[in-house]
C-alpha positions in Angstrom: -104.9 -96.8 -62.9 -101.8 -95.8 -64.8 -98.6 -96.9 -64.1 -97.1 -93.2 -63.8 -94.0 -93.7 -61.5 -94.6 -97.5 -60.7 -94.3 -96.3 -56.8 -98.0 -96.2 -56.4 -98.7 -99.5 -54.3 -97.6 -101.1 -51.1 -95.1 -104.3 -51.5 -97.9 -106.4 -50.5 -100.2 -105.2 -53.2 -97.7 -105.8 -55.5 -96.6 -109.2 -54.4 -100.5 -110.3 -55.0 -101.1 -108.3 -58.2 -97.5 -110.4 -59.3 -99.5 -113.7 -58.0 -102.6 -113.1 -59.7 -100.7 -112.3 -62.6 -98.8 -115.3 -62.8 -101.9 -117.8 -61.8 -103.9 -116.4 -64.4 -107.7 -115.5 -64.2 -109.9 -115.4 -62.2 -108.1 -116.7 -58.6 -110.1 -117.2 -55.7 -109.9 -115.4 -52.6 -109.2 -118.4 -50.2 -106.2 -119.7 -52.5 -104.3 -116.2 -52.3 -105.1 -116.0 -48.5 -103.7 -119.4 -48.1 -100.5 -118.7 -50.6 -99.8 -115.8 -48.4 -100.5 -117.2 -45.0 -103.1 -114.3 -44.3 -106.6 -114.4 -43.0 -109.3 -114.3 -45.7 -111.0 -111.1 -44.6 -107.6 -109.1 -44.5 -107.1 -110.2 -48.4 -110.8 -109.2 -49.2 -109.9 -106.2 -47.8 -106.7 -105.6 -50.2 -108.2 -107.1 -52.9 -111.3 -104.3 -52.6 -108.7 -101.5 -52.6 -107.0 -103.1 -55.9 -110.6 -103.0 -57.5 -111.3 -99.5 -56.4 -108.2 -98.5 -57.9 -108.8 -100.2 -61.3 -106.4 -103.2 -61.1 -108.8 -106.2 -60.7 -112.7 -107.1 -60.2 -113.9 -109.0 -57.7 -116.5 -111.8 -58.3 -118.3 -113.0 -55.3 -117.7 -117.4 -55.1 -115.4 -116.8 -58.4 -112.7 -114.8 -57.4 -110.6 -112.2 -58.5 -109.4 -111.0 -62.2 -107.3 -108.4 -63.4 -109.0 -105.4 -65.9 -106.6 -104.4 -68.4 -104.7 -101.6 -66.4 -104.3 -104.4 -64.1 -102.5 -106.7 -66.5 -100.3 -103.5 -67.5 -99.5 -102.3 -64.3 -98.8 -106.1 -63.3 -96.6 -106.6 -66.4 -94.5 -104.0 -65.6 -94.2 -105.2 -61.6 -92.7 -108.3 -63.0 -90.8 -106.2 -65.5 -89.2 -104.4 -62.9 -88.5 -107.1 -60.6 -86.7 -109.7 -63.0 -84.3 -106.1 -64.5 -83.3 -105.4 -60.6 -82.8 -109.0 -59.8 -80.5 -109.2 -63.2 -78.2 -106.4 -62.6 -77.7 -108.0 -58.8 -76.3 -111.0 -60.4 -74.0 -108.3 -62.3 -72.2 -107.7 -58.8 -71.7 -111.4 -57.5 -75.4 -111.8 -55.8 -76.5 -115.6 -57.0 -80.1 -116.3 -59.1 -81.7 -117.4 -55.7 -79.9 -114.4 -53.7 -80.8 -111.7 -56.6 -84.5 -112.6 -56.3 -85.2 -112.6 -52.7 -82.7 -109.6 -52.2 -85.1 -107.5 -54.8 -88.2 -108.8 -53.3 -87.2 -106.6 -50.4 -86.9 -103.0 -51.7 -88.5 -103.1 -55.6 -91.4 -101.3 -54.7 -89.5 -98.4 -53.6 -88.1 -98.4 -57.4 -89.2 -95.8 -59.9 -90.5 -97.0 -63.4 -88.2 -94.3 -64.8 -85.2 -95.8 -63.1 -86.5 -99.1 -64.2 -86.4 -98.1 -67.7 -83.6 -96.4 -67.4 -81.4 -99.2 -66.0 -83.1 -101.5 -69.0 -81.9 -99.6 -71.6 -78.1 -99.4 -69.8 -78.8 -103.5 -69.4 -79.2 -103.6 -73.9 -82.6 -104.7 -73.0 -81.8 -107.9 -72.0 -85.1 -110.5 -73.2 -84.4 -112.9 -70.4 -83.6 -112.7 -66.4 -82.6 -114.7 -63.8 -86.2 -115.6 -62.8 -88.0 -115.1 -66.3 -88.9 -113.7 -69.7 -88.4 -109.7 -69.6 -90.9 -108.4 -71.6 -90.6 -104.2 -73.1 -93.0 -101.6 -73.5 -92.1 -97.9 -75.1 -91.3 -96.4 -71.9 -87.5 -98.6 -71.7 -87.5 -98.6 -75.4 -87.6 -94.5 -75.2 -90.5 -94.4 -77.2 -92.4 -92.3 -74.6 -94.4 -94.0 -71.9 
């Protein structure tokens, strides 16, 4: 799956592609369901619709990994979270306040605006909750 507009999954699915991201691989089924306070078969269940989509594989009693478009489209999630949460703490919101604040709305937030709003930012290196890493899309080298 290509990242195209970065609108293309639910805020759930992006708060676990984020986790699995940040675990590293492969992470069990039982420890995201417990993270998340969700019954097992209801993250099965996501986690299926993340693998049909390209984003992870599934290994029965190992867990799950991300494939490479996973990794990508998980990059940028984390990309795009840490920018928003920045340019709060540009209008008086604190570190803590910035990050929940964004964790409400950033999936409604296009990849284009994300870029856009990175390149206004100087392509900042570091935000208020981690490294910010670039890819040719904010660096206007094309997506």
């Amino acid at each position: 799956m290509e990242i195209q507009d970065g609108l293309g999954l639910s805020p759930r699915k992006v708060t676990y592609l984020k986790y699995i991201f940040e675990r590293k691989n492969p992470v069990r089924t039982n420890d995201i369901a417990s993270r998340f306070g969700v019954d097992p078969s209801t993250i099965t269940k996501t986690l299926s619709e993340l693998a049909g989509a390209g984003l992870l594989t599934m290994a029965p009693y190992h867990g799950v990994s991300l494939t490479k478009a996973g990794r990508a489209y998980a990059e940028f999630l984390i990309k795009r979270h840490r920018i928003l949460a920045l340019a709060l703490t540009h209008f008086g919101l604190s570190e803590e306040e910035a990050c929940e604040e964004v964790s409400r709305f950033e999936s409604m937030v296009s990849k284009d605006a994300v870029d856009c709003m990175c390149r206004a930012m100087g392509h900042p290196c570091q935000g208020v909750c981690g490294e910010i890493t670039h890819d040719a899309g904010c660096l206007g080298n094309g997506r």
